[in-house]
C-alpha positions in Angstrom: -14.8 -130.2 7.2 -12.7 -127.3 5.8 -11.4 -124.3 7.2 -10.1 -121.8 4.2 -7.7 -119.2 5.1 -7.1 -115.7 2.8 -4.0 -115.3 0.9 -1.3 -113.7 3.1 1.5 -111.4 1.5 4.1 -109.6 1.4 4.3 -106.4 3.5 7.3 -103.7 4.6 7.5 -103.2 8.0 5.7 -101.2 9.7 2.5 -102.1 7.5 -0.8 -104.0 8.1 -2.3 -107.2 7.0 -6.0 -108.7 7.5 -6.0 -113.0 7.8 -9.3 -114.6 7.4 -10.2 -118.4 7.9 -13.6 -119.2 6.5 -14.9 -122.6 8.3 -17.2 -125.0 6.3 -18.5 -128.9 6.3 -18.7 -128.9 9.7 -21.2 -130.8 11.6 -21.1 -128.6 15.2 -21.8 -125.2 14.7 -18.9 -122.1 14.3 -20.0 -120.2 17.6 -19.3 -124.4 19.3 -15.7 -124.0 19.1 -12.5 -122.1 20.4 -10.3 -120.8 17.1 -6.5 -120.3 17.3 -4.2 -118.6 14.9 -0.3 -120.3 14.9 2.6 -119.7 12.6 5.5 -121.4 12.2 9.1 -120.8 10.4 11.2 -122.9 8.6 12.9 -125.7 10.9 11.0 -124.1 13.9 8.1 -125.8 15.7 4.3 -124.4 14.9 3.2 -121.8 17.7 0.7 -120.2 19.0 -0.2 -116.2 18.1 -3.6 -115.7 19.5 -6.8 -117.6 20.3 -10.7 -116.5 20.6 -13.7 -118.1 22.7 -16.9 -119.4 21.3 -18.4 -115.9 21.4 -15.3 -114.0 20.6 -15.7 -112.4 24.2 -12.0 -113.9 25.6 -8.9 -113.3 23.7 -5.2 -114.4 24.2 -2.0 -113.3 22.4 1.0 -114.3 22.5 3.7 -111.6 24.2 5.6 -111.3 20.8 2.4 -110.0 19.1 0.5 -108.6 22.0 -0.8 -105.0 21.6 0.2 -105.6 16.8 -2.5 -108.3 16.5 -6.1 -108.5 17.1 -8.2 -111.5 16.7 -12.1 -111.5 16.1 -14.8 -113.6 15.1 -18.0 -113.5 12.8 -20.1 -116.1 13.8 -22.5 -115.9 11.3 -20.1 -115.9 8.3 -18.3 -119.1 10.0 -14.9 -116.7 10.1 -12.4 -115.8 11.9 -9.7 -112.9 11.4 -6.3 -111.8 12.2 -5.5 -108.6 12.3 -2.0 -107.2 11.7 -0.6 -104.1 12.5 2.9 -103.2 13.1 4.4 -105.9 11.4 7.9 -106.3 11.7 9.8 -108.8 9.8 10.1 -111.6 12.7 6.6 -111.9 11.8 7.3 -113.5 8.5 6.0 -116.8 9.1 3.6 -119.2 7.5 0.3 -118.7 9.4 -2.4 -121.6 10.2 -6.3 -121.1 11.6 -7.7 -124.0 14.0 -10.7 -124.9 15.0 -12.2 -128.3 17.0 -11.6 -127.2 20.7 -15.4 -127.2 22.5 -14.4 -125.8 25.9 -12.8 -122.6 27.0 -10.6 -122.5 30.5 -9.7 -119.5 30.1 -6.1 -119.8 27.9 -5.0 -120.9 24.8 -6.0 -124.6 23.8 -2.3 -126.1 23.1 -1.2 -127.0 19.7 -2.3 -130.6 19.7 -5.8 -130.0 21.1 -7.3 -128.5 17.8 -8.0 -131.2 15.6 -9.2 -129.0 12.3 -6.5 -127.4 10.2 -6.2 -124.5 7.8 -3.7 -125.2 5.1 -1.5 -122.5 5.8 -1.0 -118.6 3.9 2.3 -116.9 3.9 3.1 -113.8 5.5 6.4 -112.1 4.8 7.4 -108.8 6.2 10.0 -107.0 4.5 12.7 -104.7 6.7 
């Protein structure tokens, strides 16, 4: 089970950037599990930016990036996206994708409910 994210970047402020997180090896299908995106800082816990529901029909964002960042799904390329706008340069952050969740209640799975990792790209917005 692997889930490979893009490469990130570096990016003024301002400016865009497009994450993707390409899912493979897995036994269940794609379209069977929530996704999350999270980033996390040096010396700062991981948390959450945005997740998506098996269909990609429910979204959440976190407040800090609600209204910048939009979060789809392709289930028949096993992929899920991230996309950036407005970045600003509290943004810079090391950014993860998850997978593993099978149920939807309507909000963000927490942090230690996802149980399959992306190894992490770099995002850093310039001011």
């Amino acid at each position: 089970e692997q889930l490979v994210e893009s490469e990130g970047g570096l990016v003024q402020a301002g400016g865009s950037l497009n994450l993707s997180c390409t899912a493979s090896g897995f036994v269940a299908d794609f379209d069977d599990y929530v996704m999350g995106w999270f980033r996390q800082t040096s010396g700062k816990e991981r948390e959450g930016v945005s997740c998506i529901s098996w269909s990609g029909a429910s979204t959440h964002y976190a407040d800090s990036v609600k209204g910048r960042f939009t979060v789809s799904r392709d289930n028949t390329l096993n992929t899920l996206y991230l996309q950036m706008d407005s970045l600003k340069p509290e943004d810079t952050a090391m950014y993860y994708c998850a997978t593993g969740v099978p149920w939807w209640n309507g909000y963000c799975p927490a942090l230690g409910d996802y149980n399959s990792w992306g190894q992490g790209t770099q995002v850093t917005v310039s001011s």
